[in-house]
N, CA, C and O atoms as a Tinker XYZ file with bonds, in Angstrom:
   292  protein
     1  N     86.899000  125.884000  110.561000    73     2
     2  CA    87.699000  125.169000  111.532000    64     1     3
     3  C     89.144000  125.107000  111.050000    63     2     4     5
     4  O     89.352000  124.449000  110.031000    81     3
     5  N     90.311000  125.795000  111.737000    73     3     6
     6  CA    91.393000  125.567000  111.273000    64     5     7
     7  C     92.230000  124.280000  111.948000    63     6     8     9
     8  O     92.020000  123.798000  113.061000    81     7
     9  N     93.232000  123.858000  110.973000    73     7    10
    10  CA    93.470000  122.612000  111.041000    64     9    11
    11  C     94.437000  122.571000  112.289000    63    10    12    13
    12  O     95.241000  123.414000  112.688000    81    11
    13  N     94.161000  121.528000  112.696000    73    11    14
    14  CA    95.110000  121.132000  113.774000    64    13    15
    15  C     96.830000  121.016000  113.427000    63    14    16    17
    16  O     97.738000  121.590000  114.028000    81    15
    17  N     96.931000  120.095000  112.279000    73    15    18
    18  CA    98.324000  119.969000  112.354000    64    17    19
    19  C     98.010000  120.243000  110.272000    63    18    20    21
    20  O     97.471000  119.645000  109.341000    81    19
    21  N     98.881000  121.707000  110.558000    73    19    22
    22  CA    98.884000  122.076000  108.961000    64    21    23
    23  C     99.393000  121.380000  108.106000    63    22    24    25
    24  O     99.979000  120.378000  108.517000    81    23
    25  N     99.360000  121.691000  106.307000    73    23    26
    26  CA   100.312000  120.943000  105.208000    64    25    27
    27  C    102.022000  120.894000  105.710000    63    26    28    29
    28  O    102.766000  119.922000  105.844000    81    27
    29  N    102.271000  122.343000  105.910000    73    27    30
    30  CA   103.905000  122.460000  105.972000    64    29    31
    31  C    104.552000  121.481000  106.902000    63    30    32    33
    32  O    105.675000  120.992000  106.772000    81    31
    33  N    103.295000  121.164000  108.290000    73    31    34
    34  CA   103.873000  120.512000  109.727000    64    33    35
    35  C    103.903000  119.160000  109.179000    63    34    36    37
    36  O    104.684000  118.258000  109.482000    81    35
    37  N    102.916000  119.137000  108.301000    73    35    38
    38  CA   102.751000  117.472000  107.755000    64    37    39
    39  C    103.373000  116.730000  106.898000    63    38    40    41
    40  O    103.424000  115.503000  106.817000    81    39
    41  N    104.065000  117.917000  105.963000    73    39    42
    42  CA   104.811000  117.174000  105.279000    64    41    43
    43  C    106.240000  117.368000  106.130000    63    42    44    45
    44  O    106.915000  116.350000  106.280000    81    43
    45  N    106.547000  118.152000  106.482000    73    43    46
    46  CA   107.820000  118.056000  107.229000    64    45    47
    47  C    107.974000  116.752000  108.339000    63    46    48    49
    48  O    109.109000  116.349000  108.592000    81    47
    49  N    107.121000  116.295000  108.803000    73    47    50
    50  CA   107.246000  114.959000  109.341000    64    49    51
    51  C    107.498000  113.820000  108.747000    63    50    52    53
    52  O    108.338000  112.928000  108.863000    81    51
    53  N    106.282000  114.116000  107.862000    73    51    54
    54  CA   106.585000  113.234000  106.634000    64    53    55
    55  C    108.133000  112.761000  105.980000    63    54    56    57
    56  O    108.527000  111.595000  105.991000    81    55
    57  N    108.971000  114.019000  105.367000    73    55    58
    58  CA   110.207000  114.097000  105.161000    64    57    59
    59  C    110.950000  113.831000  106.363000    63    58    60    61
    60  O    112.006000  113.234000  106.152000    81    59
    61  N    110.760000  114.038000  107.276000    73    59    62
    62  CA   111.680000  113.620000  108.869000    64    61    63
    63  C    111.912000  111.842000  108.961000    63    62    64    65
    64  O    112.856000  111.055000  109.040000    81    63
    65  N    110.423000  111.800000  108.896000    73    63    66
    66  CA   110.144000  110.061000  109.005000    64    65    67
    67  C    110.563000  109.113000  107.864000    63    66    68    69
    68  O    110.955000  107.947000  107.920000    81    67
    69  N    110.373000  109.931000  106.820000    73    67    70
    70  CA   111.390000  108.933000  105.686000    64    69    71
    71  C    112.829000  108.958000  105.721000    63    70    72    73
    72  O    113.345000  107.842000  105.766000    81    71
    73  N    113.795000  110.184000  105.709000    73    71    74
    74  CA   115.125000  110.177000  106.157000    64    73    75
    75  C    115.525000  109.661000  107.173000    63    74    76    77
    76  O    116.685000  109.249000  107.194000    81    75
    77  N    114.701000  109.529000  108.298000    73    75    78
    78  CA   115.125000  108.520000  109.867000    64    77    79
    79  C    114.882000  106.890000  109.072000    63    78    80    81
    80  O    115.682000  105.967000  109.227000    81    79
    81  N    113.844000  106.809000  108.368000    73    79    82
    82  CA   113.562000  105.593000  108.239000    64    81    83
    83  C    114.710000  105.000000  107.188000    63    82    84    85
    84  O    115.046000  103.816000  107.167000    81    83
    85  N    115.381000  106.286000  106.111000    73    83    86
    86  CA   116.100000  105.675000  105.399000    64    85    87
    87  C    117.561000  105.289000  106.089000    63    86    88    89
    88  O    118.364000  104.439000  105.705000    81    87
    89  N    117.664000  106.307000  107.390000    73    87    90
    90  CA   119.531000  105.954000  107.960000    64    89    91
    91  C    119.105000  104.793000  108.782000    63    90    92    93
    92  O    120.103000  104.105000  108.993000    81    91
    93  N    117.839000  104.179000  109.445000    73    91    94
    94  CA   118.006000  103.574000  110.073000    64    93    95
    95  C    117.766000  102.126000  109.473000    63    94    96    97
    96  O    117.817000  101.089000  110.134000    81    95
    97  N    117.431000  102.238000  107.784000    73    95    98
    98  CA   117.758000  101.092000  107.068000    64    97    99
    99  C    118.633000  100.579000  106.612000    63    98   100   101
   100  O    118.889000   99.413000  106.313000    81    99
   101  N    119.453000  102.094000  106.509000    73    99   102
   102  CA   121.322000  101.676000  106.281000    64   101   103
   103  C    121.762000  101.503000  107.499000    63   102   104   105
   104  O    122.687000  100.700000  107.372000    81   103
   105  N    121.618000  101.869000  108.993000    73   103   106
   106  CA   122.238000  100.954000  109.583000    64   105   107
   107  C    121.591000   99.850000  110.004000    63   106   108   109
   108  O    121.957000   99.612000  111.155000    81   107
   109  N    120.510000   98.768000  109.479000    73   107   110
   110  CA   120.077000   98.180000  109.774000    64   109   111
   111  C    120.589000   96.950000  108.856000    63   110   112   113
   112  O    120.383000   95.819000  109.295000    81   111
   113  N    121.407000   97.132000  107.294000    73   111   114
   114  CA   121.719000   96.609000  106.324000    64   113   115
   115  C    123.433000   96.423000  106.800000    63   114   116   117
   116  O    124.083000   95.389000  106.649000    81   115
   117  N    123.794000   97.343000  107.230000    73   115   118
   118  CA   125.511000   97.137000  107.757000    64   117   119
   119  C    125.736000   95.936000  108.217000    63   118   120   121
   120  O    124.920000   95.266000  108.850000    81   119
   121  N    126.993000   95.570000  107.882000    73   119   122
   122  CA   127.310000   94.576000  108.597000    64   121   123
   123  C    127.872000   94.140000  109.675000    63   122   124   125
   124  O    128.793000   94.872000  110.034000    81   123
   125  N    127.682000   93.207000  110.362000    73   123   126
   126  CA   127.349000   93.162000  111.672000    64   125   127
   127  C    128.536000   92.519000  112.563000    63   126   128   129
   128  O    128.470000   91.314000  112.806000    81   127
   129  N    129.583000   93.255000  113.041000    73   127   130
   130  CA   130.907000   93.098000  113.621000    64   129   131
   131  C    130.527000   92.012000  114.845000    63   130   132   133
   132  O    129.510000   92.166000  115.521000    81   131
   133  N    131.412000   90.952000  115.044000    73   131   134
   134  CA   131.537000   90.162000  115.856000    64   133   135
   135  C    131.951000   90.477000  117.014000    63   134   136   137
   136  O    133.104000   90.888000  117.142000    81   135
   137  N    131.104000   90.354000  118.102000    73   135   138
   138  CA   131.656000   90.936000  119.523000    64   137   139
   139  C    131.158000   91.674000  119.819000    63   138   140   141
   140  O    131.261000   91.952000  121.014000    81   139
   141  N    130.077000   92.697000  118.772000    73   139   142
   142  CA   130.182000   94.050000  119.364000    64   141   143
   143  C    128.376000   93.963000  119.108000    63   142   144   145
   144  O    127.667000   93.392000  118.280000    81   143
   145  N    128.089000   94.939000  120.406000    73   143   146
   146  CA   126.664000   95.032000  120.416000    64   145   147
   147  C    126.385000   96.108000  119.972000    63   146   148   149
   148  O    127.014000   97.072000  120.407000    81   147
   149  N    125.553000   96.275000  119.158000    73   147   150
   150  CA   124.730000   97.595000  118.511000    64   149   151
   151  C    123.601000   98.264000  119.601000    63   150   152   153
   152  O    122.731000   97.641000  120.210000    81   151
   153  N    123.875000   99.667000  119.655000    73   151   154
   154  CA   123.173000  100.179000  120.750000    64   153   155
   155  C    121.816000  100.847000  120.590000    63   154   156   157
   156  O    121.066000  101.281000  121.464000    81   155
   157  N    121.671000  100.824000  119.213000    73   155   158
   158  CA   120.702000  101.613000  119.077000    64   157   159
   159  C    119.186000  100.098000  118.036000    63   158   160   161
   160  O    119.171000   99.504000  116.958000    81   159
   161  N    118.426000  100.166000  119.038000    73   159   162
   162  CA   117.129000   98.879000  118.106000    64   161   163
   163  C    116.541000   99.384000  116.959000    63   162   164   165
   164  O    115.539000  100.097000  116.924000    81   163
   165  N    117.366000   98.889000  115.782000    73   163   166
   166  CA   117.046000   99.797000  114.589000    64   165   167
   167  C    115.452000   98.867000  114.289000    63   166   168   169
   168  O    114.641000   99.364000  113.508000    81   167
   169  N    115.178000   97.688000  114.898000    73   167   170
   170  CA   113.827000   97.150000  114.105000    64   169   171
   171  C    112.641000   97.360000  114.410000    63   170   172   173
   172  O    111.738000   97.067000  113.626000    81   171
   173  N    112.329000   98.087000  115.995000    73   171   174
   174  CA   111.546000   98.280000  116.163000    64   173   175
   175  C    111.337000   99.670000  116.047000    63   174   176   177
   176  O    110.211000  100.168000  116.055000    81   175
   177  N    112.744000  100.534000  115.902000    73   175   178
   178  CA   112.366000  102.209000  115.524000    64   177   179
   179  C    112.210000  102.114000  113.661000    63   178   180   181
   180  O    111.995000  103.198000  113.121000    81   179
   181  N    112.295000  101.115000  112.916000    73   179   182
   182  CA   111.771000  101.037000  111.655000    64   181   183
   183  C    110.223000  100.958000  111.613000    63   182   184   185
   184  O    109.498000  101.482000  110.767000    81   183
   185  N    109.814000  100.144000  112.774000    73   183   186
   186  CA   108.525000   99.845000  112.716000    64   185   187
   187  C    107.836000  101.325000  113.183000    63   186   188   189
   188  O    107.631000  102.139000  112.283000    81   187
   189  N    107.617000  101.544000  114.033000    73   187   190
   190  CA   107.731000  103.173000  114.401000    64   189   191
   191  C    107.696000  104.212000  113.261000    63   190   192   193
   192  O    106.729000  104.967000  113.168000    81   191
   193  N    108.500000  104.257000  112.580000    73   191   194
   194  CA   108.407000  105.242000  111.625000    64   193   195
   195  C    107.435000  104.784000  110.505000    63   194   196   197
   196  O    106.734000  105.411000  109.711000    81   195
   197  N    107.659000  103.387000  110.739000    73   195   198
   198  CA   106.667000  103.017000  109.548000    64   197   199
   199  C    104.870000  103.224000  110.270000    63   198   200   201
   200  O    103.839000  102.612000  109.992000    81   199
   201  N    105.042000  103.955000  110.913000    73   199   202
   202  CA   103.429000  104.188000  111.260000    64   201   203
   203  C    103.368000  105.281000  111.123000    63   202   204   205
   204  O    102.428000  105.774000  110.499000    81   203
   205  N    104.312000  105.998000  111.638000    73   203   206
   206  CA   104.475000  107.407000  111.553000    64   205   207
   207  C    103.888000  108.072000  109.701000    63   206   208   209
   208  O    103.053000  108.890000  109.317000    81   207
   209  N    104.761000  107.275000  109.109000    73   207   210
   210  CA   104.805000  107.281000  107.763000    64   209   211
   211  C    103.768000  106.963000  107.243000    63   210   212   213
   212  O    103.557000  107.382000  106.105000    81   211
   213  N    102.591000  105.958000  108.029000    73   211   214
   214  CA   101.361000  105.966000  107.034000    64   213   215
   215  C    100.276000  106.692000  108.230000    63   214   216   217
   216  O     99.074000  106.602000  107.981000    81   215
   217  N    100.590000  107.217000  109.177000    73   215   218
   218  CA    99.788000  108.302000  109.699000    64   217   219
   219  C     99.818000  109.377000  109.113000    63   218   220   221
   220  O     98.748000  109.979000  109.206000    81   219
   221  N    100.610000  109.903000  108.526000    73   219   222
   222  CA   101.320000  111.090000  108.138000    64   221   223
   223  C    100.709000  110.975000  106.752000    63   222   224   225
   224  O    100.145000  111.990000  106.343000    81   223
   225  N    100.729000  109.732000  105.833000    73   223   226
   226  CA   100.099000  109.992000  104.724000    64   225   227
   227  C     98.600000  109.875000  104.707000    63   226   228   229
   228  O     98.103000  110.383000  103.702000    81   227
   229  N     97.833000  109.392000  105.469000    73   227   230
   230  CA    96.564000  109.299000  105.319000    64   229   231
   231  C     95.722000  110.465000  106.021000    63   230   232   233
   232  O     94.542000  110.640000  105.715000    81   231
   233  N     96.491000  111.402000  107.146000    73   231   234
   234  CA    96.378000  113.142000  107.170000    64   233   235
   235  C     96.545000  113.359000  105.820000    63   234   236   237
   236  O     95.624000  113.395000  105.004000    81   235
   237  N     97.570000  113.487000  105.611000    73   235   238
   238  CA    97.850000  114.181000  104.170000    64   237   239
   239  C     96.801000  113.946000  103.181000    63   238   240   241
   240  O     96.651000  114.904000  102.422000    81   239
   241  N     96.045000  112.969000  102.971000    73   239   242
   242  CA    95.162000  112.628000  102.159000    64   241   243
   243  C     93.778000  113.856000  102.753000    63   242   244   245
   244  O     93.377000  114.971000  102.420000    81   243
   245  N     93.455000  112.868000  103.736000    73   243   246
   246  CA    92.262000  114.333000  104.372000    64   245   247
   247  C     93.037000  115.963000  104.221000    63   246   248   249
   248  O     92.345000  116.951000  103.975000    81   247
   249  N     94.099000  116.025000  104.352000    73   247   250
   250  CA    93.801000  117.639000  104.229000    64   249   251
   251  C     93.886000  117.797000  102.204000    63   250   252   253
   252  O     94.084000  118.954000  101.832000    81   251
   253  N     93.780000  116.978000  101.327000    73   251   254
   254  CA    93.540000  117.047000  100.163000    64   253   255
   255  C     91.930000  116.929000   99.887000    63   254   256   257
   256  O     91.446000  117.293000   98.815000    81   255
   257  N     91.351000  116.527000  100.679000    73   255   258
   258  CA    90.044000  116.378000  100.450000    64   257   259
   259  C     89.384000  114.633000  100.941000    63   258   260   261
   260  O     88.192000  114.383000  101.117000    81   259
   261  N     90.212000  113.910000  101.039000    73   259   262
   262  CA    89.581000  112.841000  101.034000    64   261   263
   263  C     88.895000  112.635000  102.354000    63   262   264   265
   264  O     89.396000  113.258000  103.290000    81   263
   265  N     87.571000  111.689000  102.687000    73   263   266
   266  CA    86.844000  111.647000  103.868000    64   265   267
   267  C     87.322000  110.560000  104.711000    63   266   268   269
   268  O     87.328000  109.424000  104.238000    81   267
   269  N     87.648000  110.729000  105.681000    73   267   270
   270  CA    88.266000  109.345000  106.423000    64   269   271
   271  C     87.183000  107.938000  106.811000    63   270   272   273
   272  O     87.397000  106.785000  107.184000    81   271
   273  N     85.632000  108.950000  106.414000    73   271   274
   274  CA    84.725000  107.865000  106.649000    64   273   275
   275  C     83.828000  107.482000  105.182000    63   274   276   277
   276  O     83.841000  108.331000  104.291000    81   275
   277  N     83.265000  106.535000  105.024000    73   275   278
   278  CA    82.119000  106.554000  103.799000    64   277   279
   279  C     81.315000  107.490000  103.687000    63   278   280   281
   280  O     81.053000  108.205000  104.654000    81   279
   281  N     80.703000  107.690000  102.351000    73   279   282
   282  CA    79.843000  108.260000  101.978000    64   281   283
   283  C     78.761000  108.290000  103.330000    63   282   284   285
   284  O     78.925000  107.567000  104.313000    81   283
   285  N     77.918000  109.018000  103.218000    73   283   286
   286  CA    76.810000  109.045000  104.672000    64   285   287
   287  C     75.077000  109.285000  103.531000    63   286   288   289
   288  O     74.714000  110.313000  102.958000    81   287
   289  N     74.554000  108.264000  103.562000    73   287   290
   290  CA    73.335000  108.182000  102.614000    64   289   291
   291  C     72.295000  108.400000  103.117000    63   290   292
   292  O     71.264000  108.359000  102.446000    81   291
């Protein structure tokens, strides 16, 4: 059975979703000008990536071998 979403696709998301997650922590840390509205919702696209980011690693685990379910006795 070949895999649905390969190593290369997986880690490249992987790396996508941490660099989005890291600019959108620096602009989430900036400071915050009076008057002016920020256009882009950096807290809920943090949250977002942060799923992305542990979807992405727990594929990554199964395509290393690990079973997503228990042992079967």
């Amino acid at each position: 059975m070949e895999d649905v979403l390969p190593l290369p696709a997986t880690l490249a998301i992987l790396a996508a979703s941490l660099a989005a997650g890291g600019y959108l922590l620096w602009l989430e840390r900036r400071p915050h000008e009076f008057g002016r509205v920020r256009l882009v919702p950096t807290t809920p696209l943090l949250f977002l990536v942060m799923v992305v980011i542990i979807l992405m690693g727990a594929h990554l685990l199964t395509l290393f071998g690990a079973s997503p379910r228990g042992p079967s006795y």
